[in-house]
N, C-alpha and C positions, 0 to 999 in steps of 0.2 A: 538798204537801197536795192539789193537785189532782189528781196520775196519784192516788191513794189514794181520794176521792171518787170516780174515773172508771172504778173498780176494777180499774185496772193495778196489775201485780206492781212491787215496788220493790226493788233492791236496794241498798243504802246502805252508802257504804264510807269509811273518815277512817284516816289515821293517827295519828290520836289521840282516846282511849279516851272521855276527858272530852268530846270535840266530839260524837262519838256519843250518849253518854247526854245531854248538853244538849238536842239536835236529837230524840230522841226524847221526853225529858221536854217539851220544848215540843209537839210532837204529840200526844203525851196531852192536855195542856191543852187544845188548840186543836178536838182532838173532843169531849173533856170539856163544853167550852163550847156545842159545837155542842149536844151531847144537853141540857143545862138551858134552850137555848132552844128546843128541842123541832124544830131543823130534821132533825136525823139522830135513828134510836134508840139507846137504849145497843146492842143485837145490831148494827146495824150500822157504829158507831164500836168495836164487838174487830172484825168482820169489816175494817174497811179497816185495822186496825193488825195485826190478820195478816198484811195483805198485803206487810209492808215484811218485807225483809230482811238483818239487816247481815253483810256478809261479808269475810272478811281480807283478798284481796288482789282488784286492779285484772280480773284474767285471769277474773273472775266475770261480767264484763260482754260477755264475748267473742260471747256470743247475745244479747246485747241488741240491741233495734229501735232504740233512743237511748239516749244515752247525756248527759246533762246536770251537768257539771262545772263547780262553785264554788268560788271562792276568795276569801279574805280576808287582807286584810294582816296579820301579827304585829304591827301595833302600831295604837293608840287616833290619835285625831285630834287631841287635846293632845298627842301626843306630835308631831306633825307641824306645831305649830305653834310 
């Protein structure tokens, strides 16, 4: 959320479909929220969510200035206990 507030391009990439739309429905929210408290406008919560973009594969990043890489475990913390 912050390159997106700092109005750098985003490009956003998962292999898998469901992680994508989570991460983007959470971004909605998260601007959604910003605009009812009146820090952002709604014009410029579409403008920073213009700015992401999800793309198929890894070789999208190849002009990227950074390149920021997360991961999470397949499994819960109950499961690890």
């Amino acid at each position: 959320m912050s390159a997106v507030h700092a109005k750098v391009p985003v490009l956003l990439h998962d292999r898998s479909a469901a992680q994508i739309k989570s991460g983007l429905s959470l971004m909605d929210k998260l601007l959604a929220k910003d605009v009812s408290k009146g820090k952002i406008t709604q014009e410029a919560a579409k403008e920073a969510r213009d700015r992401v973009t999800v793309v198929d594969s890894t070789k999208s990043f190849r002009d990227a200035d950074m390149v920021v890489e997360v991961s999470a475990p397949p499994y819960t913390v109950a499961q690890l206990l």
